[in-house]
Structure formats: C-alpha cells, structure tokens
N, C-alpha and C positions, 0 to 999 in steps of 0.2 A: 807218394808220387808214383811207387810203381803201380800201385794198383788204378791209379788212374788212366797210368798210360797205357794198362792192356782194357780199359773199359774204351780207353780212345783204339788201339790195333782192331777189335772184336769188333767195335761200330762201324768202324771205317770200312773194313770186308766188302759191306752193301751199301755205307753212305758216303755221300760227297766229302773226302779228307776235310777240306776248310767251314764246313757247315759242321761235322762232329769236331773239329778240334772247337770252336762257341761254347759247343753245346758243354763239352769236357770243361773247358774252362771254367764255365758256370758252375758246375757240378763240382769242381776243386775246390771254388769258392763260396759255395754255399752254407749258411751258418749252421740248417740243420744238418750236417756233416762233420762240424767241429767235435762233437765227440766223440765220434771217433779218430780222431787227430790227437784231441789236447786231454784225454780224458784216458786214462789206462786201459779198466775194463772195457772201453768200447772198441779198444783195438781188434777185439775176434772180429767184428763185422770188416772192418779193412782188409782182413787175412782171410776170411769165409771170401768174401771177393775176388781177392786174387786169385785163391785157388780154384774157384768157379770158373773165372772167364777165362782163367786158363785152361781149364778140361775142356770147354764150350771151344777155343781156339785148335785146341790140338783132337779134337773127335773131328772136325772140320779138316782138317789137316789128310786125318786116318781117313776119310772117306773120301778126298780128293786123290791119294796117294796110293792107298791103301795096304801103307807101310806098318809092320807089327810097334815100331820105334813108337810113332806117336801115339798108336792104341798104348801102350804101358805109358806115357807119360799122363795120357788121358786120364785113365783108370786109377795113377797113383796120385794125380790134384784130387779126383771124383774123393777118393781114401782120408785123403789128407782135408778135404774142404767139412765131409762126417765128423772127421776127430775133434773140428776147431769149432762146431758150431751142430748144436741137429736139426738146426732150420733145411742145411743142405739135403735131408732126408726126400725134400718135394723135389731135389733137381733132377732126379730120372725124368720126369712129367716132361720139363724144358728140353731134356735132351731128344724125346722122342717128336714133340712139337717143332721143336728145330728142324730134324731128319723129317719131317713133313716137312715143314716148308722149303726143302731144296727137295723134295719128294723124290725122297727116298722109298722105298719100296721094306718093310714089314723083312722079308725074305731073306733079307740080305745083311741085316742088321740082328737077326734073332740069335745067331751068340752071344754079342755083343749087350743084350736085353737081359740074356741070362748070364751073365758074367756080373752084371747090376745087380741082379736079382742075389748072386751070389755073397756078393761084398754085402749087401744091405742087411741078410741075413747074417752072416760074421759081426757084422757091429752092433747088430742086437744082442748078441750072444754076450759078447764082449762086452757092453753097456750094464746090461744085465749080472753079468759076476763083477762088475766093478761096482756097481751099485746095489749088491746083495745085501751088505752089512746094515741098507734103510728095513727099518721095521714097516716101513707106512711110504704106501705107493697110489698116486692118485687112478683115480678107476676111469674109465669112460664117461660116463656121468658125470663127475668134478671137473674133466677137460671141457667139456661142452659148457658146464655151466657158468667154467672160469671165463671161457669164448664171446658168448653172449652179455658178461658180466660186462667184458671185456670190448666188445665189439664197438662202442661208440668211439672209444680212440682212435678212430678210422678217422674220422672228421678232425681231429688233431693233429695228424701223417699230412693230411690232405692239403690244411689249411697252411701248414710250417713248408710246404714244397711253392706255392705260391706267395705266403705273406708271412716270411719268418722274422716277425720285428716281435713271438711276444715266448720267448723260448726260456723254458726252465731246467736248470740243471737238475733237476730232480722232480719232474712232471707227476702232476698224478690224475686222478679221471676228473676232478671237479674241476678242472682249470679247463675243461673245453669251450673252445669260443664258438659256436655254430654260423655265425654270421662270418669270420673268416671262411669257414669253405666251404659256404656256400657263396661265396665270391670268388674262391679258387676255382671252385665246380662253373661257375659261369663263364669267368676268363676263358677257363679251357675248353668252355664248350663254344665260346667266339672264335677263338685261335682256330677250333677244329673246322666250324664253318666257315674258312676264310681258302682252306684249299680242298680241292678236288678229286686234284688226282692222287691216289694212295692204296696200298694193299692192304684191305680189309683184315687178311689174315695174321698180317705183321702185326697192326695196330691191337687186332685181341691178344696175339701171344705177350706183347706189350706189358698192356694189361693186365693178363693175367701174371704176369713176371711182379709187378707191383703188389697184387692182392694177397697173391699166392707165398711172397716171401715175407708180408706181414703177416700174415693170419698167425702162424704156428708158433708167434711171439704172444697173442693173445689168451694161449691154454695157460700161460704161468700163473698162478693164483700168487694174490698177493701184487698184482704187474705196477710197475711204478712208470713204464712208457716211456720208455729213455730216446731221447733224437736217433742218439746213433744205432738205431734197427732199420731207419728207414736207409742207412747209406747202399745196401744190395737192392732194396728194392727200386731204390729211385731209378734207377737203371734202366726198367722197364717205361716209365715215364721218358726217358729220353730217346728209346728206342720208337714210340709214339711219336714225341716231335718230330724229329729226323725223318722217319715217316711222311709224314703231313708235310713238310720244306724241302723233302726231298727233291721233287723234281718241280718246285719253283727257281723259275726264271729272278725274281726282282730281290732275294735274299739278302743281299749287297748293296741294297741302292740306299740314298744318304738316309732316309727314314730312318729303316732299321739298325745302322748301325748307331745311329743314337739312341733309341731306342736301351738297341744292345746295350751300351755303353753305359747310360742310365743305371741299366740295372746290376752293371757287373761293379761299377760303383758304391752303389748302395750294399751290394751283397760283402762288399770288401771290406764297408764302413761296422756292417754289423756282426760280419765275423769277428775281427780285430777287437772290436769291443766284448762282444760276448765270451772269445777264447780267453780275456781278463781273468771269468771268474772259474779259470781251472788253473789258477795259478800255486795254488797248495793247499794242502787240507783245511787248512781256516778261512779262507775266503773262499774255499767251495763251499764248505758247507755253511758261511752266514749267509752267502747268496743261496745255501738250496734252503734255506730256512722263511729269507725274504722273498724268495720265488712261491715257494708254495708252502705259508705257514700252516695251514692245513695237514699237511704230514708227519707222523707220528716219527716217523724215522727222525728228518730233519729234523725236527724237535729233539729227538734222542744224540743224535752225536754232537748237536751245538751243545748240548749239556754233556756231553764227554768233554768237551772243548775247555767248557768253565769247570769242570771237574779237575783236568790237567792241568788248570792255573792256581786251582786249589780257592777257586771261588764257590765254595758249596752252596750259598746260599743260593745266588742263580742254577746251578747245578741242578740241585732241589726243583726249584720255580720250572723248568724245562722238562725236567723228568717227570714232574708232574703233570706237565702241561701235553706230555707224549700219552700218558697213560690216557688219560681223560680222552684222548682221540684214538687211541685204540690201547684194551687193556692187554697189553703184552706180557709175557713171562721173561723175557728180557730187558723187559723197561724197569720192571721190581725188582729185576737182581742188580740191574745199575742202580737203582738209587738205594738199595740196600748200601751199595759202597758207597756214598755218600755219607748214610747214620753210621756207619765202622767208621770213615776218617773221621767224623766228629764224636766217635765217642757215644754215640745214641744205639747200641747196642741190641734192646728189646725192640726199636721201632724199625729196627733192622732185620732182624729176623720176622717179626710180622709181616711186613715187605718180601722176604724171602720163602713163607708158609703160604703166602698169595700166589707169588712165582709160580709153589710147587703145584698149587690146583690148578692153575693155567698149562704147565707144561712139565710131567714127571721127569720126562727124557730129555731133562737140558740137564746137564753134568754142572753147572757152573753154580745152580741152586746150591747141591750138596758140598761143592768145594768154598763159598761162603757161610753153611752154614756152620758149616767146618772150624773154620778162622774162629766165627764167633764163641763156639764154643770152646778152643782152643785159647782164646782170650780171657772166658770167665770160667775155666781150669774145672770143665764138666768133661772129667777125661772119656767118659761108658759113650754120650751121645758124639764126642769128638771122634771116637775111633767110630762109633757106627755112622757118622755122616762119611767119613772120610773111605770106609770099605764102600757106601752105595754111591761116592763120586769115581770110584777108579772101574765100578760095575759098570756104570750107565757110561763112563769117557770110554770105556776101551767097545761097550754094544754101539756106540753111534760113532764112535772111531776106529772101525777094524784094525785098520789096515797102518792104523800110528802108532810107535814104540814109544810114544812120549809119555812118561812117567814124574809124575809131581811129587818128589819127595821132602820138599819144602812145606808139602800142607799144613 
C-alpha cells in the first residue's frame, strides 16, 4: 500500500491528481502484481519500489530546495534500493534522464554524479567480498548469452500488462503466447493514436523505465520469469498513459468510465482468483506444477510434497519425471532420498554417483552418500564421504558455522 501510494505522490508532481489516482488504482489491482503481494520472495520488487520512487521524490525535492536534508535521504533510498535488489544498479540512468527533463544543467549536479559514481563503486566492492566464497562467476559472454536466451520473455511482460487472464506461478519461456502481445502491442499502439498532444521526451524516458528495469532480470541463467519483476517496471507504462490523457479534455465522460470500470472489475475478478494459488506451499506448488508441467523444478518440489507424505511411489514418478526435463544433480540427490526411505540403498547411491558427475560442488551428494554408507557399516568410505561433505559445505558456505555432527 505504501509503495503504491508514493508511485501515486511521484506521478501526481506532473499529472492530473484524479487521472493518476485510475491509473494507481489499476496498478494496485492488477494480477500481474499479485506476486509481489501474496508471494514472499517477490516482496524485493515492492521494496526496490519504494525505495526508488522515494530517492526519485526526494532528488526532486534537493534540486527544488536545495536543501543537504533531502540530498542524504536521497542518497540513502538510492543505498538502500542497491542492497534490496541490483536491478537498481541502472537507476543513475533515470536519475540523470529525469534532471534533463526539468533541464537541469550537467554543471550543477556533477557532485551529485559523482557521489553516484561513488556509492556504485562501494557496492561492488562490497558485492564482491560478500560473494567471494562462489568458485564460479558468470563472465560477459554467459550474461549476454543468458539475455538473448532470455530476451523473448519480453512478449510475455508485454502481453500479462494488457491480457493477464493466462498467468503462471511459476512461468517459464515455452509458455509464451505471441498472439497476446501482439494484441497488447496493438491496443497500445490505438490508445497512442487517439491523443496528440504529449511530450515525446516523457513518453521515451517511459519507456525506457519499462525496458531498462526488465532487461537486467534477463542475464539470470536458468530465469524462470516470475510476474512480480515487472511490478517496478510497469511504472514506466503508466507514466506513458498519464502522458497521452494528460491533457485530455473528455477523460471523464460516461464512456470511459465504463470502460474504466469494466476493466477494474475484471482485474479484481482475476487477482482474487489467481492470489488463491499462493495460499501455502501445496497449492502453490500443485498449481506451479499445473501451470507449467513443463518445469523441471515444479516437477521437483511437487515430488518433495509426495515425498513428505511419505508417498514414495509418486515421489519416484515426479523425480523422474524432473530429471527427464532437465538432468539435474539436485534432482538425483532427492530421489536418492527416496531409495534410502525405502530401503533401496545400491539404487541410491547410483543416483547419487550421477549427482556427483553432474555437480561436485553440491555438498548434499557427500552428506547422503554418507548416510548410505553409515547404514551398510562401510566405516573407511563413511568417514571419507563425510570429511569431502564438511570440505565442499564449509567452500560454498564461507561464511556459515553450521556443523553437521549428526552425519
């Protein structure tokens, strides 16, 4: 709630209060937004927000005033929005784009550029010795190649901002619909012919606000596309409409507010429904299973699910069913634990000798294959799995005292 109401204070600056509170409203209620609402991990994007539009509100503030108060609260959102997310890494871009368009002047802001430049450099630094303890860092080349791997999920952002009735708690790239947005792409490209008069300049920094705070979610390898990324950027899309209605006369007339009305309706109908399937880990995850059985993952924790009820057989049939869609060294150490609770012991450890060619450096290999030998009283290979699990947990765990003496 609060982060929408400073996307509503920040809009309002330069638009008509009763045209962005609509627009806000919509934006509260839009279903590709619910995960970041109802969904834990999507909460950074809610908090990346706040602390954005609030630096974006209070640099505004410092250059109106030119008071050092709002420079420091500025600088410490700008701090604070790095920590919660490193999409914020592009918001310098925004802030200078912004200070053009109240055209500002280069001259007068260059400490202020370099106080950016300052901080940016600290959280590398800092990123960097907190993430020292990874053996394996992607290069330039695996970012780009993740990107364009990556890149058609644009068309999926696109189409769920205009036609969000087909939304998966756990997305992944085959589920693109192209005939949605390219009917989103049309709408908006009728909507944009319908007014005139408009600042070209707003409408790209807009835009580029939309493009520019998706892309940097695209480098992840592995990306599974989750709604709640688009909630910062969608902001830029509204800052477009607002734009374009701005200085229409007929916004109000009985038309549009049914229109309106229509669709804030429907947006209401399909949140309320969709927030359903973030009700607890079991019905998220048989919906993210039903949404995109496609997914190795889904596949993998609905077989945790039947594993924790102590339904192995299903357990088995899913873990299988993960591997097959992608061979993972995670997926062979869960079903390893599968043939341990039933007693299948040899077809367990083959399952976990698979693991280990798939991935040396998962610690959870050595700590089952541990158990196993610990069960059939092979004390030589029990203590030597058990010293190369505490080797490889404590190299990809620096920075954790946590000690398994139970192995």
């Amino acid at each position: 709630m609060f982060a929408v109401f400073l996307i509503f204070v920040f809009l309002s600056q330069r638009y008509d209060s009763k045209k962005t509170f609509l627009l806000c409203l919509l934006f509260a209620c839009h279903p590709s937004v619910v995960q970041a609402v109802s969904w834990i991990p999507g909460r950074n994007d809610s908090l990346l927000t706040l602390f954005i539009v609030l630096s974006f509100y209070f640099i505004k503030k410092y250059i109106d005033t030119n008071k050092l108060f709002f420079l420091f609260i500025h600088l410490s959102c700008f701090c604070l929005s790095l920590l919660t997310k490193e999409t914020a890494i592009v918001v310098p871009v925004f802030y200078l784009f912004f200070l053009y368009l109240k055209n500002i002047k280069i001259k007068k802001i260059a400490l202020l550029i370099f106080i950016w430049i300052i901080i940016i450099l600290i959280y590398f630094l800092y990123r960097h010795y907190v993430l020292s303890y990874q053996e394996y860092s992607l290069t330039i080349y695996e970012l780009l190649k993740n990107f364009c791997i990556s890149f058609l999920a644009i068309t999926k952002y696109i189409s769920n901002i205009f036609f969000p009735i087909k939304l998966s708690v756990f997305s992944i790239l085959l589920e693109l619909n192209y005939l949605l947005c390219i009917s989103g792409i049309l709408v908006f490209i009728f909507v944009f012919l319908q007014f005139k008069r408009y600042n070209l300049k707003v409408v790209i920094f807009g835009f580029c606000w939309f493009f520019l705070f998706i892309f940097p979610t695209f480098l992840i390898s592995d990306n599974q596309f989750y709604d709640h990324r688009i909630y910062l950027a969608l902001i830029g899309i509204l800052m477009v409409l607002l734009e374009l209605i701005n200085k229409s006369n007929n916004t109000f007339n009985k038309k549009n507010i049914i229109v309106f009305s229509l669709i804030f309706i429907c947006f209401c109908f399909i949140t309320y429904s969709y927030e359903l399937k973030f009700k607890n880990k079991e019905v998220f995850w048989v919906n993210a299973y039903l949404d995109s059985p496609k997914s190795d993952v889904a596949c993998a924790m609905l077989a945790g699910l039947f594993l924790e009820n102590k339904n192995y057989k299903k357990a088995e049939e899913k873990y299988l069913e993960a591997i097959k869609l992608k061979a993972d060294s995670k997926h062979y150490v869960n079903l390893s634990s599968v043939y341990i609770k039933t007693k299948q012991f040899d077809i367990a450890e083959n399952c976990l000798i698979k693991a280990l060619s798939l991935d040396k450096y998962n610690p959870n290999v050595y700590y089952n294959l541990a158990l196993i030998y610990k069960i059939k009283k092979d004390k030589q290979k029990y203590e030597e799995m058990k010293k190369l699990y505490v080797m490889v947990y404590n190299n990809t765990n620096k920075f954790s005292k946590i000690e398994r003496e139970d192995i």
